[in-house]
C-alpha positions, -999 to +999 in steps of 0.1 A: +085-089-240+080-092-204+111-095-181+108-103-144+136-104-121+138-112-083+160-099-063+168-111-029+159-093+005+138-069-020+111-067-042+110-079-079+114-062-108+091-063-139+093-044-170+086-047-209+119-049-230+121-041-269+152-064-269+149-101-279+149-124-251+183-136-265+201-105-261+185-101-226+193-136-215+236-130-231+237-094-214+228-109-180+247-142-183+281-123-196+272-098-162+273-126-140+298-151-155+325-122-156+317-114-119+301-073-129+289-057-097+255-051-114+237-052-150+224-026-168+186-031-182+162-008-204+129-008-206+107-001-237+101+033-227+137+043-220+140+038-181+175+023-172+178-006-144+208-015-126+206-043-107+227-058-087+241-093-096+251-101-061+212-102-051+196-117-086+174-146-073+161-160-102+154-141-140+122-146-161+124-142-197+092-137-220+089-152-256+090-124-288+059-138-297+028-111-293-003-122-274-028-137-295-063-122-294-097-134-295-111-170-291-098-204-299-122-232-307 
């Protein structure tokens, strides 16, 4: 799943995640209710993220459902 983050006064940050977008959405909410200074991310191919919760603008989530390919009539 695709997860996009924007960060303020930067860029943003987009990456394909093997974890469900529950576990993504509970590993960021837990790092920003209990006031962490960043979040800890990886990325299907192993990369690690930290990003810093201070400047998290907004967070998009993808679904677990795989694309769908061909036509629809």
């Amino acid at each position: 799943m695709e997860i996009r983050i924007g960060i303020a006064n930067s860029r943003e940050l987009s990456f394909e995640s093997n974890e469900t977008a529950d576990a993504v959405k509970t590993t960021i909410a837990s790092a920003l209710d209990s006031g962490a200074a960043y979040v800890t991310l990886t990325d299907a191919k192993g990369a690690t993220y930290l990003v810093p919760t201070a400047g998290i603008s907004f967070v998009e989530v993808g679904t677990d459902q795989s694309r769908r390919v061909g036509f629809v009539a």
